[in-house]
C-alpha positions in Angstrom: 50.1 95.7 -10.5 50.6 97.3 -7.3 48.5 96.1 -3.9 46.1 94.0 -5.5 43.9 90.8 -3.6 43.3 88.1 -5.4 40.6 85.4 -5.1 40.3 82.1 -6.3 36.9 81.4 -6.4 36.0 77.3 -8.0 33.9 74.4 -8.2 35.4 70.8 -7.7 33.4 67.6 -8.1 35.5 66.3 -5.6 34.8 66.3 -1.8 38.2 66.8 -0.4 40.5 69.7 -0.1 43.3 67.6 -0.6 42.4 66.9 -4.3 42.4 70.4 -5.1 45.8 70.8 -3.7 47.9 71.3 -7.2 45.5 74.1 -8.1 45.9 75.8 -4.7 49.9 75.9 -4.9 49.8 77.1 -8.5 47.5 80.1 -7.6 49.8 81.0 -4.4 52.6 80.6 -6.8 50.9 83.0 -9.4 50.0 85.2 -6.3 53.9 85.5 -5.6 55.1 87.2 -9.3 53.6 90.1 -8.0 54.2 89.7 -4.1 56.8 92.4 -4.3 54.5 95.4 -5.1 52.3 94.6 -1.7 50.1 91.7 -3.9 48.3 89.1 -1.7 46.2 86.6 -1.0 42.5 87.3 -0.5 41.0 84.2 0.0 40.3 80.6 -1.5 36.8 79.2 -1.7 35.6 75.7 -3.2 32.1 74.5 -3.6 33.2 70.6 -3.0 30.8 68.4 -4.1 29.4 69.7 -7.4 29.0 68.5 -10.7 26.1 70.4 -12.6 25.6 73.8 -12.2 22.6 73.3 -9.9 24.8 72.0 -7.4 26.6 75.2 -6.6 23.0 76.5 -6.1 22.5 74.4 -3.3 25.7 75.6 -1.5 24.0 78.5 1.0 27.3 78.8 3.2 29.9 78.8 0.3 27.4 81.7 -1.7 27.1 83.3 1.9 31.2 83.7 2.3 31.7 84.7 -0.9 29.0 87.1 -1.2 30.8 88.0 2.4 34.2 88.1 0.3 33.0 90.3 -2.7 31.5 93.3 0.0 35.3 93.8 1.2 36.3 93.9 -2.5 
C-alpha cells in the first residue's frame, strides 16, 4: 500500500485518554509497517464516555470532527 491515511475512529466507556493508551501505540505501531511507502497517520478520534450506542449520538463535537475528517478523505 503506497501513501495511504489511516484513521482510528472508536468508542471507549472510559473518560480518559490515558486509558486508551495501549490501543493508540498499537495503531501507530500498525501505522509504521507501511511507513516506508509515504503511509501515515490521519487522525485519532474517541467518543469518551459512552457505553450504549445512544451515547455516541449525543457526542455533536466528536460527529462534527469526524464528519470534518471523512470530507478530506
Amino acid at each position: 500500500m503506497h501513501k495511504k491515511v489511516f484513521y482510528l475512529l472508536s468508542a471507549a466507556a472510559t473518560r480518559k485518554e490515558t486509558n486508551v493508551q495501549t490501543m493508540i501505540k498499537c495503531f501507530r505501531q500498525y501505522i509504521s509497517c507501511f511507513g516506508e511507502n509515504g503511509s501515515e497517520e490521519g487522525g485519532i478520534v474517541f467518543a469518551y464516555d459512552t457505553r450504549k450506542t445512544e451515547d455516541v449520538k449525543t457526542k455533536y463535537d466528536i460527529l462534527n470532527k469526524v464528519y470534518e475528517m471523512g470530507k478530506s478523505v
